[in-house]
Structure formats: structure tokens, C-alpha cells
C-alpha positions as CSV (number, residue, x, y, z in Angstrom):
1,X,36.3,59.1,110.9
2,X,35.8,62.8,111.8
3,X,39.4,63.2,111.4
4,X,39.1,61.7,107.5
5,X,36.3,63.6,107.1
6,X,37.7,67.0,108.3
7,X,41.1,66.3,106.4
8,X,39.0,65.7,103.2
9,X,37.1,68.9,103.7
10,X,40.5,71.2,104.1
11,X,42.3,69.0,101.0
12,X,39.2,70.2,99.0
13,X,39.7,73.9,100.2
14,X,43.2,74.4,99.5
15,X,43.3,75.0,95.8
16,X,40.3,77.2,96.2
17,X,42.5,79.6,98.5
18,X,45.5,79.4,96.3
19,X,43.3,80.6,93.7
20,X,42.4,83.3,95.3
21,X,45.7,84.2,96.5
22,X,46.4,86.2,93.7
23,X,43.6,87.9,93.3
24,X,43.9,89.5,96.8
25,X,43.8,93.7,96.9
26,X,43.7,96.6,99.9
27,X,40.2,97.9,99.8
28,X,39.8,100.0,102.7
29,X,36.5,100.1,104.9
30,X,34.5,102.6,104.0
31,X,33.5,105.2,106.4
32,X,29.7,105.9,106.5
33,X,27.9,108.5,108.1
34,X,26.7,108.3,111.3
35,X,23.0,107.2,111.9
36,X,22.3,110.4,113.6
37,X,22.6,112.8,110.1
38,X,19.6,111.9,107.9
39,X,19.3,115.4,106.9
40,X,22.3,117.8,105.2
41,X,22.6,121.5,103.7
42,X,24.3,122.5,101.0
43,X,26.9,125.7,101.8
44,X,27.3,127.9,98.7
45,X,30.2,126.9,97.5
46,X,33.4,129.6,97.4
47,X,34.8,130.4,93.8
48,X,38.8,130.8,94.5
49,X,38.5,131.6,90.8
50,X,38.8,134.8,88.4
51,X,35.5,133.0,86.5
52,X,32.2,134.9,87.3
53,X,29.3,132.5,88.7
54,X,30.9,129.1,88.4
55,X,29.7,128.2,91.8
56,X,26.1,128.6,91.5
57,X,25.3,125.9,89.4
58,X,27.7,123.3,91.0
59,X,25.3,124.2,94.3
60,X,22.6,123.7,92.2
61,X,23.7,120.5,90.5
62,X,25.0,119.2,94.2
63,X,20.9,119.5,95.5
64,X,19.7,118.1,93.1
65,X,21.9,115.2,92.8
66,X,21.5,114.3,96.5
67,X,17.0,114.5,96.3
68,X,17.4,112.2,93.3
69,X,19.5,110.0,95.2
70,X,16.8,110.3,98.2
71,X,19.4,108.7,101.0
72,X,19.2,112.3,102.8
73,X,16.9,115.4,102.8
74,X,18.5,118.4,102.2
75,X,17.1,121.0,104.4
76,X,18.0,124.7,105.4
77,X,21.6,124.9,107.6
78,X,19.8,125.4,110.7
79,X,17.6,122.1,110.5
80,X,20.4,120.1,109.1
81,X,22.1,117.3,111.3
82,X,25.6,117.8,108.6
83,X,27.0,120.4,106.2
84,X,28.6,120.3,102.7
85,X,31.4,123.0,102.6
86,X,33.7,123.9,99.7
87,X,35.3,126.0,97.4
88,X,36.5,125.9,93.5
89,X,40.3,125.9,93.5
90,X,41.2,126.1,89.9
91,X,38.9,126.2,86.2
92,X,41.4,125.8,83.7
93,X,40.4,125.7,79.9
94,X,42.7,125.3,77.2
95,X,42.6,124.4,73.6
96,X,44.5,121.2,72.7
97,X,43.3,120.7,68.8
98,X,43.3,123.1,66.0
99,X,41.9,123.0,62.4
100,X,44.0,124.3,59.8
101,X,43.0,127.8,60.1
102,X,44.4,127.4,63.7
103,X,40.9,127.5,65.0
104,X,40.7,125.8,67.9
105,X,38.1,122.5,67.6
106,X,38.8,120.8,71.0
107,X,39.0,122.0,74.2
108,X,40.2,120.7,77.9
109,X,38.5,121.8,81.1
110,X,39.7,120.9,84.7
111,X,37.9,121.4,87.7
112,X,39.3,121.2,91.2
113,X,37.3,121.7,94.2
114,X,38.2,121.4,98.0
115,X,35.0,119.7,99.7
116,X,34.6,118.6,103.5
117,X,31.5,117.9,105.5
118,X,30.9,118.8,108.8
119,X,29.4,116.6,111.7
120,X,27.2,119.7,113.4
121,X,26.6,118.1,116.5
122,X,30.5,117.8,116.8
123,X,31.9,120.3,114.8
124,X,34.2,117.8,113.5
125,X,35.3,116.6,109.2
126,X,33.9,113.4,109.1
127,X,35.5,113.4,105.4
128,X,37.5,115.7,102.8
129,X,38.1,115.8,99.3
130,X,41.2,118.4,99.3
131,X,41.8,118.0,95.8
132,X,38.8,116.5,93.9
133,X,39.3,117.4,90.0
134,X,37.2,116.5,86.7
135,X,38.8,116.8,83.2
136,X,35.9,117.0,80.4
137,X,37.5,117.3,76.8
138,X,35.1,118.2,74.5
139,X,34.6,119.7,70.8
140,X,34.1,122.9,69.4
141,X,30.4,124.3,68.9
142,X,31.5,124.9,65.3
143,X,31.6,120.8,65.0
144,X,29.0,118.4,64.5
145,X,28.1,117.1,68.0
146,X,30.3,119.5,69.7
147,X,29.2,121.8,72.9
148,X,30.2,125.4,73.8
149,X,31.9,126.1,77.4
150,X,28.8,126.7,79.3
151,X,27.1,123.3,78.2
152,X,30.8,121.5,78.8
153,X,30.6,123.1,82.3
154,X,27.3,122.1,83.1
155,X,28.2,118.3,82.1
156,X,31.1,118.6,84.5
157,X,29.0,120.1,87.5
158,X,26.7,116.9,86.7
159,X,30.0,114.5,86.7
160,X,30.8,116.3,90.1
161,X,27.4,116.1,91.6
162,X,27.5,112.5,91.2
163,X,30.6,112.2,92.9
164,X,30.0,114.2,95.6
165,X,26.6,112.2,96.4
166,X,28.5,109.1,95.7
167,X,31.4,110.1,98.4
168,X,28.9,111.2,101.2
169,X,26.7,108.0,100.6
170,X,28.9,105.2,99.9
171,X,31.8,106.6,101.6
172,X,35.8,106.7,101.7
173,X,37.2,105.1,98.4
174,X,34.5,105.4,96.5
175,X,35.8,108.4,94.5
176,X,39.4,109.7,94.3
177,X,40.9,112.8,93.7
178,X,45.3,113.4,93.3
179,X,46.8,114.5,96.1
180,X,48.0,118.4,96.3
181,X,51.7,117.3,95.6
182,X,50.5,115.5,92.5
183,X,48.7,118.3,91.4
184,X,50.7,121.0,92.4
185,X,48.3,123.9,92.9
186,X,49.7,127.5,92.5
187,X,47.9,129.8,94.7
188,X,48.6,132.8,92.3
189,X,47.4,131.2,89.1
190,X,44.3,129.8,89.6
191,X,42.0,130.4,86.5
192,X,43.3,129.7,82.9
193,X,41.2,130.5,80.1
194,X,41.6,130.6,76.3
């Protein structure tokens, strides 16, 4: 009886795994912090840029990001259990839409920032983002609805704040950046502006 019982039971369950079957994917664990960092610091962040000041208000979107999140205090470096390091590798903005004047109405920025953050008990990366980038395409200020590059920048230091806080809490996979071959970074040309 426990036999027809059993075989019942694994008859039932086998379409229900074939199902599934194709809707298998790789999702890698994550990798969390460890328990002993509950509080971080914030370094200033190194412009690798030709753009003056970029960096202060990434820093400054960054904080604030992680005290509305609340999953860690941010504290001066010399209180803090791990660090935020990282640098701007490249501010490009371009136009990519004229009007018929040849004005130019719409504009690209990228963003790519190198980011690790540092156990300080060990001294060691618990994680790196060697390439992170954000693209923001927005309009003109000329336009109805559009932005000028300051108020585009500070949209994209928001989009990166949230991504950094999002990395560091929910860990590996949770935000991706192209790799340096994909994005093919040229150390002498680093800022492009209109």
C-alpha cells in the first residue's frame, strides 16, 4: 500500500518538474556582507575626468541613498567597520538629435565609475564594480519637458546611488555593469563633451 501510495505521489509530481524544466536559469548566490559591518564610510570619490566637480555630488547622492535605505549607518572612516572607494572613469556627452537649425535637442550622457568596498578588519574587496556605467538620454532645455546637463547629471548620480546601495545591500547580481573589454576604455580620452 505504501508502495501505491508513494508511486501515486511521484506520478503526480512528474509533469510538475517537466514544467519546470524549461523554465530553469543560473542565478548566482548572492554575496552579502558580513554580519560584522553594520556601519560604512563613504571615500570621496576620484574624478579620472577633465569635468570640474563631478564627484561631489555622486558622494553626496551615495549618503544619502544608503540613510534612506537605513540597512547601515554611515559614519566617519575611522568608526566604520567597511569603506566605499571609487573613481569616475569616463563622462561622455554627446548630441544625437538636431532640429533643423542643427541645434542640438537631445543629448546622451554616460557615466562609468570603478567602485570596490573594503572589509577594514581584513583589508580585503569583498566586491567590485570595475566598470559600472549609466546612459541618461535626455532633451534639450529649449524643449518642453526637457532638462539642462546639470539636472541630467544629478538624475544620473540618483540612478547610481541607487545602484550602489542596491549592490552593497542585496549583493552580487543585483546590478550589472559591461565588462572592460566590452567597453573598451581609452585611458587617454576620458571626458567627451559637446
Amino acid at each position: 500500500m505504501k508502495k501505491f501510495i508513494f508511486l501515486l505521489c511521484l506520478t503526480a509530481l512528474m509533469p510538475a518538474c517537466g514544467g519546470l524544466q524549461n523554465q530553469m536559469y543560473y542565478r548566482p548566490n548572492a554575496q552579502i556582507m558580513p554580519q560584522h559591518i553594520t556601519k560604512i564610510h563613504v571615500r570621496p570619490i576620484i574624478n579620472r575626468t577633465e569635468v570640474f566637480a563631478l564627484e561631489d555630488r555622486l558622494v553626496i547622492e551615495v549618503v544619502d541613498e544608503f540613510l534612506r535605505n537605513g540597512s547601515y549607518n554611515v559614519v566617519q572612516e575611522n568608526q566604520a567597520d567597511g569603506v566605499l572607494a571609487g573613481e569616475i572613469l569616463r563622462y561622455i556627452l554627446i548630441p544625437v538629435q538636431y532640429d533643423t537649425q542643427l541645434v542640438p535637442t537631445v543629448y546622451r550622457m554616460e557615466v562609468m565609475l570603478n567602485l570596490r568596498f573594503i572589509d577594514k578588519n581584513s583589508q580585503e574587496t569583498i566586491w567590485q564594480e570595475p566598470a559600472l556605467q549609466q546612459i541618461y538620454i535626455y532633451s534639450a532645455s529649449t524643449l518642453p519637458g526637457g532638462m539642462s546637463e546639470e539636472q541630467a547629471r544629478e538624475q544620473l548620480w540618483k540612478n547610481f546611488a541607487k545602484m550602489i546601495v542596491k549592490r552593497t545591500v542585496e549583493g552580487f547580481g543585483s546590478v550589472g555593469s559591461p565588462t572592460r573589454q566590452q567597453s573598451q576604455i581609452n585611458p587617454n580620452q576620458t571626458t567627451i563633451t559637446n
